[in-house]
PARO-902411 format. One record per residue (C-alpha): residue in three letters; x, y, z; chain; residue number from 1. Coordinates in steps of 0.02 Angstrom, whole numbers, always signed. Layout:
N
- ALA / X / Y / Z / A / NUM
...
This chain:
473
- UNK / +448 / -1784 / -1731 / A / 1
- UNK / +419 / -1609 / -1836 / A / 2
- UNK / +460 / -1610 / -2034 / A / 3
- UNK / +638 / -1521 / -2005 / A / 4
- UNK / +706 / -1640 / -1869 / A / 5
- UNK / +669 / -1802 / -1990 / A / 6
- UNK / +723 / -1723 / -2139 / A / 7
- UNK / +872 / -1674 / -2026 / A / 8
- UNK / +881 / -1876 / -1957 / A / 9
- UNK / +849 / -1953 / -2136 / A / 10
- UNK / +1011 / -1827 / -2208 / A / 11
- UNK / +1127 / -1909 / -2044 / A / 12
- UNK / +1086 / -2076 / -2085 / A / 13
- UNK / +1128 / -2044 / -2293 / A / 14
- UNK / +1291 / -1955 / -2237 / A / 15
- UNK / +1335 / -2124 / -2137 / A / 16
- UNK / +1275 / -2243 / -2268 / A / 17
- UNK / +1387 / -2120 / -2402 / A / 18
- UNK / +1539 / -2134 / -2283 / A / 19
- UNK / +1545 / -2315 / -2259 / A / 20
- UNK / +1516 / -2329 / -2451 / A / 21
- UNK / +1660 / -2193 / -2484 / A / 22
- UNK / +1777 / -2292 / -2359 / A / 23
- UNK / +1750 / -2449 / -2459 / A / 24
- UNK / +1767 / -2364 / -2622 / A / 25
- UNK / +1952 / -2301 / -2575 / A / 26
- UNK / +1995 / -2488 / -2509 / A / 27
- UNK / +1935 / -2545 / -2682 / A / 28
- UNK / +2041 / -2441 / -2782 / A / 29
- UNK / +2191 / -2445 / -2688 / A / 30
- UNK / +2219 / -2643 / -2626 / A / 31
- UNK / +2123 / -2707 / -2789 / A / 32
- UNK / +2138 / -2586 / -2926 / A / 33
- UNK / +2315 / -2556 / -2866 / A / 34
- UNK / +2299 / -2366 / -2889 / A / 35
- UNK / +2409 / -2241 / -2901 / A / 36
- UNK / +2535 / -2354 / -2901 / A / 37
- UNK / +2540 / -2565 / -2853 / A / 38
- UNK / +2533 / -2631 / -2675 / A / 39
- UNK / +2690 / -2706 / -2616 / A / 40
- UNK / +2608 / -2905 / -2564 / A / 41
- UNK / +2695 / -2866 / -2392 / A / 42
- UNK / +2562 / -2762 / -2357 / A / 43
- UNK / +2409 / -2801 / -2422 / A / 44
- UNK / +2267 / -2840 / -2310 / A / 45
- UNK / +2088 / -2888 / -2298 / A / 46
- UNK / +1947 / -2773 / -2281 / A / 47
- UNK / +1903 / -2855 / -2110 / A / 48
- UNK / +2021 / -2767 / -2012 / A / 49
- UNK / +1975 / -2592 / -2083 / A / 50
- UNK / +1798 / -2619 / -2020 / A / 51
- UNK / +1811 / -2545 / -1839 / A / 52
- UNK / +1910 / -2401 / -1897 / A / 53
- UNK / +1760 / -2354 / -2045 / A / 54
- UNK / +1616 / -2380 / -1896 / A / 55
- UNK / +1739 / -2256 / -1804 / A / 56
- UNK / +1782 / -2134 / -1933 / A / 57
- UNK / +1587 / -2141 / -1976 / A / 58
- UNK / +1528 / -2070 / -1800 / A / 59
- UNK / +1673 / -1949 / -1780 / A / 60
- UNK / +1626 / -1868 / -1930 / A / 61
- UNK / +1446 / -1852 / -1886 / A / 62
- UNK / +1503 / -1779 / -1718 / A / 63
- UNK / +1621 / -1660 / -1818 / A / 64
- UNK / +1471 / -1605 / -1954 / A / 65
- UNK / +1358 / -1561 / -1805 / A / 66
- UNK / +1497 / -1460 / -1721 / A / 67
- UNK / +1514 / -1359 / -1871 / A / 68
- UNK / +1327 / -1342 / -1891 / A / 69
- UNK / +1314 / -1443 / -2049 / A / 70
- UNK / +1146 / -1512 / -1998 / A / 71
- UNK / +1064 / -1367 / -1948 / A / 72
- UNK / +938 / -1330 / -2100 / A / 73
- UNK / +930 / -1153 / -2151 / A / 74
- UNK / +865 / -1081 / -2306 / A / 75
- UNK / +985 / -1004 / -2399 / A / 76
- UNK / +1146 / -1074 / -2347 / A / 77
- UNK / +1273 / -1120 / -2495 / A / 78
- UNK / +1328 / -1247 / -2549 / A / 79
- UNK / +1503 / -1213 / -2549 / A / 80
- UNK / +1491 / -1174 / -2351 / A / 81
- UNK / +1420 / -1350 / -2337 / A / 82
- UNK / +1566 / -1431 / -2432 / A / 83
- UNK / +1694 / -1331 / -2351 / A / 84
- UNK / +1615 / -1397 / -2196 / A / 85
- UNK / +1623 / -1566 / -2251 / A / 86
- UNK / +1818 / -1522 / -2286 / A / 87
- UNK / +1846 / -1472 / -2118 / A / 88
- UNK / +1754 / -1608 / -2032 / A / 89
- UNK / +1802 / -1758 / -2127 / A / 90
- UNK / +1993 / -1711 / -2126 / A / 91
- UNK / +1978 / -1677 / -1932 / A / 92
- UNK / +1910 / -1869 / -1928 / A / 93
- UNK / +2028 / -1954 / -2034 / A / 94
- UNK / +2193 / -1875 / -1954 / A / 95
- UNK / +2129 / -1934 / -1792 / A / 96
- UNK / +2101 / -2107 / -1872 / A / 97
- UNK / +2272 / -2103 / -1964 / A / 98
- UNK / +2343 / -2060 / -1786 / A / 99
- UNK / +2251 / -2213 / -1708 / A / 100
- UNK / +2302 / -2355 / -1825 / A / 101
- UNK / +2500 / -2252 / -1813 / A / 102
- UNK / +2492 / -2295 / -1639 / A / 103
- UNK / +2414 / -2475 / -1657 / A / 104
- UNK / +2493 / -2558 / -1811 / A / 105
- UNK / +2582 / -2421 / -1896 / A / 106
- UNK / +2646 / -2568 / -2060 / A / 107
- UNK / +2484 / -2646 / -2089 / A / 108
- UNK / +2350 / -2509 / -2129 / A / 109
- UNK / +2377 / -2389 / -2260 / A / 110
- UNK / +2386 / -2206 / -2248 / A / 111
- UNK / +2374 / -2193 / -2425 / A / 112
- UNK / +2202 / -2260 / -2424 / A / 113
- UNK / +2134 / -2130 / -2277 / A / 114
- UNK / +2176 / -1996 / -2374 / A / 115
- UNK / +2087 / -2079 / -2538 / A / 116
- UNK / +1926 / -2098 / -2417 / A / 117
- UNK / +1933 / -1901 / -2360 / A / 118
- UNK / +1940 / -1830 / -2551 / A / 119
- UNK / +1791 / -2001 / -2569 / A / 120
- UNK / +1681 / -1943 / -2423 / A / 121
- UNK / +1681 / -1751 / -2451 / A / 122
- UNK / +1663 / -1777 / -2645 / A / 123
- UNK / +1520 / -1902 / -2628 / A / 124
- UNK / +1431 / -1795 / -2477 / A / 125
- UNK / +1459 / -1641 / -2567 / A / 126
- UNK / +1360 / -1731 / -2736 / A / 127
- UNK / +1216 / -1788 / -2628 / A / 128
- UNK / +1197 / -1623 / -2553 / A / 129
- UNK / +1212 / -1535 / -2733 / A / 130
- UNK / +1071 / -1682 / -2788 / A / 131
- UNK / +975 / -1641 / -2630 / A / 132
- UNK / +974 / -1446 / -2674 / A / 133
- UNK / +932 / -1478 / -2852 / A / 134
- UNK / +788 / -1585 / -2824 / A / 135
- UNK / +721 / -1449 / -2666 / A / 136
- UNK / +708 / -1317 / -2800 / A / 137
- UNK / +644 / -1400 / -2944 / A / 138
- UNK / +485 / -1448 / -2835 / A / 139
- UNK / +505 / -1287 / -2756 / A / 140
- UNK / +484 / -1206 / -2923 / A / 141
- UNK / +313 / -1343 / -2947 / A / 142
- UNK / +225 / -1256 / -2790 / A / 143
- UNK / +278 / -1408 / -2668 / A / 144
- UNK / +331 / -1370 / -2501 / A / 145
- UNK / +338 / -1174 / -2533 / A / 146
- UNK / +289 / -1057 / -2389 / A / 147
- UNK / +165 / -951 / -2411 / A / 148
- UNK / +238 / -785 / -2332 / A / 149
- UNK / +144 / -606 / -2305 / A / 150
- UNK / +267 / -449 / -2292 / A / 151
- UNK / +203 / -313 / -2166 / A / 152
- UNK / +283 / -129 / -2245 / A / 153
- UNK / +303 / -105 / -2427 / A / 154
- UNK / +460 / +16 / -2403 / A / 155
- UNK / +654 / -16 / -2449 / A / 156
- UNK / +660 / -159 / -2339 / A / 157
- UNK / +507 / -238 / -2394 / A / 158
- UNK / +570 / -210 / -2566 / A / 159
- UNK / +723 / -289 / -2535 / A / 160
- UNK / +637 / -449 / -2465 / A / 161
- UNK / +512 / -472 / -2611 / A / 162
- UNK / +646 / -445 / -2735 / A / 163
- UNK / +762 / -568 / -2625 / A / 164
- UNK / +608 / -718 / -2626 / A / 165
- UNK / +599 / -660 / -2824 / A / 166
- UNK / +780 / -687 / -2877 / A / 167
- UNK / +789 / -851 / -2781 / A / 168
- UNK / +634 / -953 / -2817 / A / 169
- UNK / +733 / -1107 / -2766 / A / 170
- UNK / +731 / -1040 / -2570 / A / 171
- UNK / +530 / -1106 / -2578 / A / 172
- UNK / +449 / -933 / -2539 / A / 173
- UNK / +289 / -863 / -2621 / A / 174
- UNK / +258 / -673 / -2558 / A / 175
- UNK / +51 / -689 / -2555 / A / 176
- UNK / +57 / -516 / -2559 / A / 177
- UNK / +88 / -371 / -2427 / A / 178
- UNK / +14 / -244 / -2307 / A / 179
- UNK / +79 / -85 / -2252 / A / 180
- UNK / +43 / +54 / -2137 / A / 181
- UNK / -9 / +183 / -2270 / A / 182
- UNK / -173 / +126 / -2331 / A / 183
- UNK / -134 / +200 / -2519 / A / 184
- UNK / +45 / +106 / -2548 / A / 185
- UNK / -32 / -69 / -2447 / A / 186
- UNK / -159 / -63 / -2582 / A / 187
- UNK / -75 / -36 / -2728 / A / 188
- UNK / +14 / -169 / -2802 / A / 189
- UNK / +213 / -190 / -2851 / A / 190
- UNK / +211 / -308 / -3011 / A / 191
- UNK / +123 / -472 / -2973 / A / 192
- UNK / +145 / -441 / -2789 / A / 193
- UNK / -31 / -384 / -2722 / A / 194
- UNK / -59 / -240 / -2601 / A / 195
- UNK / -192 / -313 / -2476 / A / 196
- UNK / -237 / -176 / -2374 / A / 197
- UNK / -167 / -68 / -2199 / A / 198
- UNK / -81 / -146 / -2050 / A / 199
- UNK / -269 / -158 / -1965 / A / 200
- UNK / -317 / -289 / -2112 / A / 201
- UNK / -205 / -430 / -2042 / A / 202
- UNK / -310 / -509 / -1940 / A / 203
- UNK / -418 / -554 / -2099 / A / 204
- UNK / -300 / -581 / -2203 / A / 205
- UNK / -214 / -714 / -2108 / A / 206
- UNK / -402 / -794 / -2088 / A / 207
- UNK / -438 / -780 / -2251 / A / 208
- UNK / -278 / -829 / -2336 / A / 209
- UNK / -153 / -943 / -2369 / A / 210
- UNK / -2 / -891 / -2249 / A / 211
- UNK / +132 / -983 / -2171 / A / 212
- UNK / +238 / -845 / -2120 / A / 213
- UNK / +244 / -661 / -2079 / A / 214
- UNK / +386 / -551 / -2099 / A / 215
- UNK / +394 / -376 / -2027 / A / 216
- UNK / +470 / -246 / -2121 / A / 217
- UNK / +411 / -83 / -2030 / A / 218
- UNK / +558 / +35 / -1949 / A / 219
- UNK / +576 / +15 / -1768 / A / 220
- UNK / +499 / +197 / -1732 / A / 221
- UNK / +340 / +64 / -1740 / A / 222
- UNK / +406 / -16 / -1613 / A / 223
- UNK / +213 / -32 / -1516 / A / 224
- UNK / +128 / -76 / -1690 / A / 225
- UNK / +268 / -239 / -1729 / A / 226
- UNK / +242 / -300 / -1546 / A / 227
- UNK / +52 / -289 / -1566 / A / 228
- UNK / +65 / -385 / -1737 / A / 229
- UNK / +183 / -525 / -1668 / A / 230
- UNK / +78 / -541 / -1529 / A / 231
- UNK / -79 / -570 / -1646 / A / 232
- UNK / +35 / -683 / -1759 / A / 233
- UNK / +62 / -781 / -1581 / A / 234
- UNK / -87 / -809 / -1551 / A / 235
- UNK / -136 / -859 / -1723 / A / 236
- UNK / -4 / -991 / -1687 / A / 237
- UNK / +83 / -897 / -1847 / A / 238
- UNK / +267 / -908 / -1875 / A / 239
- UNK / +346 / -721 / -1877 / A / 240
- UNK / +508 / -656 / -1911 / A / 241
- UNK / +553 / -476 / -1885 / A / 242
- UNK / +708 / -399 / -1983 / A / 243
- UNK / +805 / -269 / -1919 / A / 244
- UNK / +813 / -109 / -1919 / A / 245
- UNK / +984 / -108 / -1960 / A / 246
- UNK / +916 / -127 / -2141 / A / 247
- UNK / +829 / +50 / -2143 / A / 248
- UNK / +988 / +132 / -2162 / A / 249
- UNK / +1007 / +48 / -2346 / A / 250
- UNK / +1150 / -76 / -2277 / A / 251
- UNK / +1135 / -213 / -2391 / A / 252
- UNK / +1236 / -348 / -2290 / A / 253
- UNK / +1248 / -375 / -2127 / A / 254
- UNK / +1362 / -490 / -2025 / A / 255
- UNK / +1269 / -598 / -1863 / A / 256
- UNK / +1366 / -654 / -1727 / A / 257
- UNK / +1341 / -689 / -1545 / A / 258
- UNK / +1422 / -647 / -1383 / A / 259
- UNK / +1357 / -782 / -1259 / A / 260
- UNK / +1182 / -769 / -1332 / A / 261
- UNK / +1171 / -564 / -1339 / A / 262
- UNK / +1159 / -563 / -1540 / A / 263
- UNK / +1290 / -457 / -1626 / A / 264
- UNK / +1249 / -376 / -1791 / A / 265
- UNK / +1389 / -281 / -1894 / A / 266
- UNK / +1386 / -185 / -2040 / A / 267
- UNK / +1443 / -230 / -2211 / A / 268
- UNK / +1413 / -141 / -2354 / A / 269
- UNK / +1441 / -218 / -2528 / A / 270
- UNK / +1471 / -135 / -2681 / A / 271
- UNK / +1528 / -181 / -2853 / A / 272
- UNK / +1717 / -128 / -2804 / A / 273
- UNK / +1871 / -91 / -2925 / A / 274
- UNK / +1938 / -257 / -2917 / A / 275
- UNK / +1768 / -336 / -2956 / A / 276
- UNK / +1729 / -235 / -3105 / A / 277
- UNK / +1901 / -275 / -3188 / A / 278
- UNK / +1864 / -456 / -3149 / A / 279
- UNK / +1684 / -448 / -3216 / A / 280
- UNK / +1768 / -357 / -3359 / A / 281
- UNK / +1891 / -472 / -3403 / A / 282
- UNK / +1804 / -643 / -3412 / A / 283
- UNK / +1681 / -548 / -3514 / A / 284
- UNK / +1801 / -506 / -3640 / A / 285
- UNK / +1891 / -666 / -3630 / A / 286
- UNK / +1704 / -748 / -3666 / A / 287
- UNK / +1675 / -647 / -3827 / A / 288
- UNK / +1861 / -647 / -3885 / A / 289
- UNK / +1853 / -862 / -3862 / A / 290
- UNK / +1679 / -872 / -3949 / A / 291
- UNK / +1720 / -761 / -4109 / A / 292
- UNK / +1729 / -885 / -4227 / A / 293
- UNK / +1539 / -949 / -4185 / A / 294
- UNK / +1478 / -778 / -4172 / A / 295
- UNK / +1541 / -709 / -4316 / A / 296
- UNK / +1444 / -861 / -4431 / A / 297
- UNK / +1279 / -811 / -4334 / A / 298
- UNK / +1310 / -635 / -4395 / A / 299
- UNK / +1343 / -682 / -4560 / A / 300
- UNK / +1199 / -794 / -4580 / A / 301
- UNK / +1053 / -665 / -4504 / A / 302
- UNK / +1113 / -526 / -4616 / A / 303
- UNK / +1086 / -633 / -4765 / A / 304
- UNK / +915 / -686 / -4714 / A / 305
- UNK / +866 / -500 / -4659 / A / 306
- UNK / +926 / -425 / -4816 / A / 307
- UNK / +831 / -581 / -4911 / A / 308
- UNK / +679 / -532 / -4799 / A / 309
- UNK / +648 / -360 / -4806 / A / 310
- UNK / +715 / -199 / -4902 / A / 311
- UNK / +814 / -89 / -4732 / A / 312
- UNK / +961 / -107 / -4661 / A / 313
- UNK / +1044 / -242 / -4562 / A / 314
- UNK / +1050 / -142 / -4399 / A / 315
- UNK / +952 / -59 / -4299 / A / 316
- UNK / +1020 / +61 / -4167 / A / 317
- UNK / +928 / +135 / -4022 / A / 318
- UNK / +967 / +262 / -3894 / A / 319
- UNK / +987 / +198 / -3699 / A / 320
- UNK / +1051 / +224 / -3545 / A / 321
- UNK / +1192 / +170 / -3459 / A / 322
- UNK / +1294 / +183 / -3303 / A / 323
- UNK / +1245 / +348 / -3193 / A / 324
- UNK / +1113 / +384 / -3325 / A / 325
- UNK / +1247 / +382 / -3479 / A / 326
- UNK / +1150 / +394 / -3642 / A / 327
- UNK / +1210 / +270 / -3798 / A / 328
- UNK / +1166 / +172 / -3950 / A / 329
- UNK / +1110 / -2 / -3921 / A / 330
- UNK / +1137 / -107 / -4073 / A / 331
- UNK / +1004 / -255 / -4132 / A / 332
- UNK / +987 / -355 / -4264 / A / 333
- UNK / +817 / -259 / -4363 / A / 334
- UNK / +690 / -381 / -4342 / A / 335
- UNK / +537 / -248 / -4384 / A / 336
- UNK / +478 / -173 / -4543 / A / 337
- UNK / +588 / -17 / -4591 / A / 338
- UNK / +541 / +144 / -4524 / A / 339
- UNK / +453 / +40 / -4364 / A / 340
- UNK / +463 / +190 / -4258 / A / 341
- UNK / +362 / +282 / -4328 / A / 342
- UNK / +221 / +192 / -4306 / A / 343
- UNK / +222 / +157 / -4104 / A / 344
- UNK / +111 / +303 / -4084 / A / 345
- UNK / -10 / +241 / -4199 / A / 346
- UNK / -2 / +45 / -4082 / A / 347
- UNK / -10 / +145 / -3924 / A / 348
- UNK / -160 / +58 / -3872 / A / 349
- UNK / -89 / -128 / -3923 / A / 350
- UNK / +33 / -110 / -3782 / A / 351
- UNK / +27 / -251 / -3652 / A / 352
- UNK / +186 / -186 / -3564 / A / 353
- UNK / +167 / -95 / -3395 / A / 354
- UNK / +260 / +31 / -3319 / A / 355
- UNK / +360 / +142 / -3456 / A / 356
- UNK / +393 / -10 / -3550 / A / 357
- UNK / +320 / -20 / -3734 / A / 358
- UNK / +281 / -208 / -3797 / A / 359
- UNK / +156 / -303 / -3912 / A / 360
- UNK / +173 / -496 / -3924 / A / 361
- UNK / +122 / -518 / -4095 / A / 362
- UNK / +189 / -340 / -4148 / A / 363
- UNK / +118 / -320 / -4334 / A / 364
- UNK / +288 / -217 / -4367 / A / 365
- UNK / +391 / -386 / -4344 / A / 366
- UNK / +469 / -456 / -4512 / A / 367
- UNK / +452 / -651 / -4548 / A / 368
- UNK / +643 / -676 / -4486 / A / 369
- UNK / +616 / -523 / -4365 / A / 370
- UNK / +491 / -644 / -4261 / A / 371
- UNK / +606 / -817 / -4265 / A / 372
- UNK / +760 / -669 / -4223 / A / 373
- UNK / +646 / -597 / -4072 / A / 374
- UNK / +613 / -774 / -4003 / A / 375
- UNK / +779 / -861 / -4000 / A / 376
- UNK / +836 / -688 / -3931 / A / 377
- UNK / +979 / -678 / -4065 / A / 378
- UNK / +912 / -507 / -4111 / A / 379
- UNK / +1013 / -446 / -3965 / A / 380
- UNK / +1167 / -530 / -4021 / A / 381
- UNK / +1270 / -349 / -4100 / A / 382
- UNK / +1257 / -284 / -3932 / A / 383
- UNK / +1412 / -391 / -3906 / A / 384
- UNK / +1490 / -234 / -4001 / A / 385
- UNK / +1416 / -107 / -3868 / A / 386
- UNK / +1509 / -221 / -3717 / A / 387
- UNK / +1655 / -231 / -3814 / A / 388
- UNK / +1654 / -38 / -3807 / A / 389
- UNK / +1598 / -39 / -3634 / A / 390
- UNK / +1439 / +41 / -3653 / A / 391
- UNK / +1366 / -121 / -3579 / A / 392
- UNK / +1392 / -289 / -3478 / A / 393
- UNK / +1363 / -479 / -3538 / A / 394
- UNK / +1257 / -480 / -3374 / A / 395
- UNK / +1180 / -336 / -3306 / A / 396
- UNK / +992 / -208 / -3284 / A / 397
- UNK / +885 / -202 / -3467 / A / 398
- UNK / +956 / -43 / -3513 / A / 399
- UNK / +802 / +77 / -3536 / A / 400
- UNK / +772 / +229 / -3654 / A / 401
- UNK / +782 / +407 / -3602 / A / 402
- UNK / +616 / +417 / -3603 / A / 403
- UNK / +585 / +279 / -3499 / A / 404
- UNK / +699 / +353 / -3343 / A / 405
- UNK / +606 / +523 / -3325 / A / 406
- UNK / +433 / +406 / -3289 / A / 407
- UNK / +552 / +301 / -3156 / A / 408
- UNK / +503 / +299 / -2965 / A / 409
- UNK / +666 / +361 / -2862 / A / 410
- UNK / +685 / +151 / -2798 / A / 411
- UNK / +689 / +102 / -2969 / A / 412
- UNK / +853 / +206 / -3032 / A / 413
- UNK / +950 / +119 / -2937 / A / 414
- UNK / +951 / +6 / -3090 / A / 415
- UNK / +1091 / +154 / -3187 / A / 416
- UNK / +1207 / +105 / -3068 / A / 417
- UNK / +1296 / -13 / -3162 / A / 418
- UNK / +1298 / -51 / -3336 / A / 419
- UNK / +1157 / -129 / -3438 / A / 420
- UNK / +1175 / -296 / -3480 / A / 421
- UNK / +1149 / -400 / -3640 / A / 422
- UNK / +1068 / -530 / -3530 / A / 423
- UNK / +1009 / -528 / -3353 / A / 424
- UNK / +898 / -598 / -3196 / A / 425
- UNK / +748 / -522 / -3263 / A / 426
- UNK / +814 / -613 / -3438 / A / 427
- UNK / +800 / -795 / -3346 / A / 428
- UNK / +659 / -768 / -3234 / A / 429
- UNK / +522 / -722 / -3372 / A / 430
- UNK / +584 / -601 / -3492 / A / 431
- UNK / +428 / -513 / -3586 / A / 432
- UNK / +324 / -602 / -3444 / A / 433
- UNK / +359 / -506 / -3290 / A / 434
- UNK / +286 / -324 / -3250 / A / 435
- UNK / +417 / -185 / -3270 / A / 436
- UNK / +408 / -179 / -3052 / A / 437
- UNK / +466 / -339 / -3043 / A / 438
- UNK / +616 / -320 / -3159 / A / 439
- UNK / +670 / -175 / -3068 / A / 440
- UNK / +669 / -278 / -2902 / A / 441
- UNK / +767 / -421 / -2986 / A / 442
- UNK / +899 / -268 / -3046 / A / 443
- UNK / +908 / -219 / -2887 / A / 444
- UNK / +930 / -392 / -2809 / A / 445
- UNK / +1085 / -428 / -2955 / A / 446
- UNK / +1173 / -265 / -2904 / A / 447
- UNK / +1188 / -286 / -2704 / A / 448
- UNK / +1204 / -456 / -2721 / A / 449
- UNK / +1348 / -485 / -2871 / A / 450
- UNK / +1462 / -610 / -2872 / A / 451
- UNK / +1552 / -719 / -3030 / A / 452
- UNK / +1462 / -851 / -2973 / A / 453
- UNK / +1296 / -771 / -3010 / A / 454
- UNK / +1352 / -698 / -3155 / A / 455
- UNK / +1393 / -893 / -3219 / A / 456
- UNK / +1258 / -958 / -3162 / A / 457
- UNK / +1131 / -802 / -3270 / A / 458
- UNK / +1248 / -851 / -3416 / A / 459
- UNK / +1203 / -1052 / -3419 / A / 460
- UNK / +1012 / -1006 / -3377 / A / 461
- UNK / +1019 / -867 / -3518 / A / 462
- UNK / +1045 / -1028 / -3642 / A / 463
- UNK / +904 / -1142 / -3609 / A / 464
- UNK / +762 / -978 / -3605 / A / 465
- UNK / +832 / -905 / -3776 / A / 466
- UNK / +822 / -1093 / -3876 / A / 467
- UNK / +662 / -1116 / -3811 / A / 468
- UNK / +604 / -935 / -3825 / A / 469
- UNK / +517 / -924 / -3654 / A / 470
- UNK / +457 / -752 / -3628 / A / 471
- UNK / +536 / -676 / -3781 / A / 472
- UNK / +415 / -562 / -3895 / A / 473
């Protein structure tokens, strides 16, 4: 039996034990806790004659789960589509039960109860899958059962995957680097992703390295070249996957179907629309408007201890871009001796940024607070003022300098087409840490893929990284 069919066997026998457990629970609470309301005497019954129907209910459920695919394991899939599933399924079981005992003995067993045990199974089932994801991508994260994947082509679509297996570390992919069919772009490198060579190296490579997967990126006008390298991968006993060229045309989405096996794929292209943005822009505002009070203390506190500090002003405001390339002041607590600008030229060669980006971990221009400001992140705290104006986003692209977009590569300005954000994926996923390439992809990956949900979910990550500084300099 492989890995993915006992992992799939050891889930089905958890959802039963859960079920029977869940059943139980709901005659607990309802014959002896008397809940909602007191059994009439009349009716109350032993657990004995309930046991057929939960041995029943258990089965048709599994049956109903593996109709709607619950048990087929697939990276990626959410877990709201696996509790909706276990909505859909569970319900479908329990009317059929509540129909069966109707027809049988329709004064002795309590409706009331079946419906306790649906809300019981799909809450409990829904935890143990939210337990199961949580523990899958903390060891994820450790290294531990990650697959090791090479990307053939280093275009848009390449791009897209990296910066996909980059946003999500908790899918268990590491990119061990890619090949491409120009020999110049397959060797260069796109932040810590490593350029191994041109298509002809991949014989080698999968010798030589670690791989577990290949995943072809190239257009389909290479239609000879991809045949040639999933034939190699075949007989390397290597697992490929191929995407489609559907993706070439800079369609971010795409919706799979079938028609009696022929596979169906139609185009959806996702944007930030209207009703999004006021949406994003109203829970924002809502946020900042709810959290004043705090807020307002930290600001009152920092300017006394930068005005203690150092002679300069409390502020410091610095020219970015915005939205379609929008030029505005970004305002920051001054954490640096005054006049700090001045001097960059004179660090130039202290910079351990790459790309455009200028930064020095132990800058010498930092003040005493300006370093304890820098780590905690609560230097960036007055751009609350810029989103309030709506210059910028809570969540959102590092807003860059003018000078910074003339030295971008044409991929990477798709980051100015929203607005900058105070805090963002590249904020959570190493700050300071990770090469300028890299935050561009995780940009990228934030704008074609936004949703509240993320947006939440940046927000309660944001927390943890800025207590504990991780990244921040």
């Amino acid at each position: 039996m492989t890995g993915n069919r006992l992992a799939s066997s050891a889930v089905v026998i958890i959802d039963l034990v859960l079920i029977h457990v869940a059943f139980f629970a709901s005659y607990v609470i309802r014959y002896m806790l008397h809940w909602p309301y007191p059994v009439d005497p009349r009716y109350s019954a032993p657990y004995t004659p309930y046991i057929p129907y939960a041995i029943a209910l258990g089965f048709m459920c599994l049956i109903a789960y593996r109709a709607n695919g619950l048990y087929e394991r697939r990276r990626g899939t959410r877990w709201l589509d696996e509790a909706y599933k276990l909505f859909n399924g569970t319900t479908a079981s329990i009317l059929l039960v509540m129909a069966v005992t109707f027809a049988i003995q329709p004064s002795v067993y309590s409706r009331g109860m079946l419906i306790l045990a649906d809300f019981l199974i799909v809450g409990l089932l829904s935890a143990a899958r939210l337990v199961e994801r949580l523990a899958l991508s903390l060891l994820r994260r450790r290294g531990i059962g990650v697959e090791h994947v090479l990307i053939v082509g280093a275009g848009e679509v390449g791009r897209a995957v990296m910066r996909t297996m980059l946003a999500d570390p908790g899918l268990g992919y590491r990119v061990v680097g890619y090949i491409d069919d120009d020999p110049i772009k397959g060797s260069s490198e796109l932040g810590r992703f490593k350029g191994l060579g041109s298509l002809d190296r991949l014989t080698s490579i999968l010798s030589s390295e670690q791989v577990n997967e290949v995943i072809i990126t190239l257009p389909w006008m290479y239609h000879r070249k991809i045949m040639q390298i999933v034939d190699e991968c075949d007989r390397q006993h290597m697992k490929v996957r191929v995407v489609p060229d559907v993706f070439q045309q800079k369609m971010q989405h795409i919706d799979l179907d079938t028609l009696n096996g022929i596979p169906l794929i139609g185009v959806e292209r996702r944007t930030l629309s209207t009703t999004a943005l006021v949406i994003k822009r109203a829970v924002e505002l809502t946020l900042i408007i709810l959290s004043a009070p705090v807020w307002m203390l930290v600001f009152g506190l920092v300017a006394l201890l930068i005005r203690l500090d150092s002679p300069g002003p409390v502020f410091f405001k610095h020219r970015r871009v915005g939205k379609d390339g929008h030029e505005f002041d970004m305002y920051k607590f001054r954490s640096m001796v005054k006049n700090a600008d001045e001097q960059q030229a004179a660090l130039a060669e202290l910079n351990e940024a790459d790309g455009p980006l200028f930064k020095i971990k132990n800058d010498p221009r930092l003040t005493r607070v300006g370093k304890f400001l820098r780590r905690t992140s609560i230097d960036e705290l007055p751009q609350l003022f810029n989103v309030i104006r709506g210059e910028m986003s809570l969540i959102g692209p590092r807003p860059g300098t003018p000078e910074e977009l003339t030295q971008y590569e044409p991929w990477q300005r798709a980051r100015i087409l929203v607005k900058p954000g105070l805090s963002g994926l590249w904020q959570v996923s190493g700050r300071s840490d990770i090469p300028f390439e890299e935050m561009c992809l995780l940009d990228i990956y934030y704008i074609e893929n936004w949703s509240l949900g993320l947006d939440i979910r940046i927000v309660l990550q944001t927390i943890p990284y800025a207590l504990l500084g991780r990244g921040a300099y």
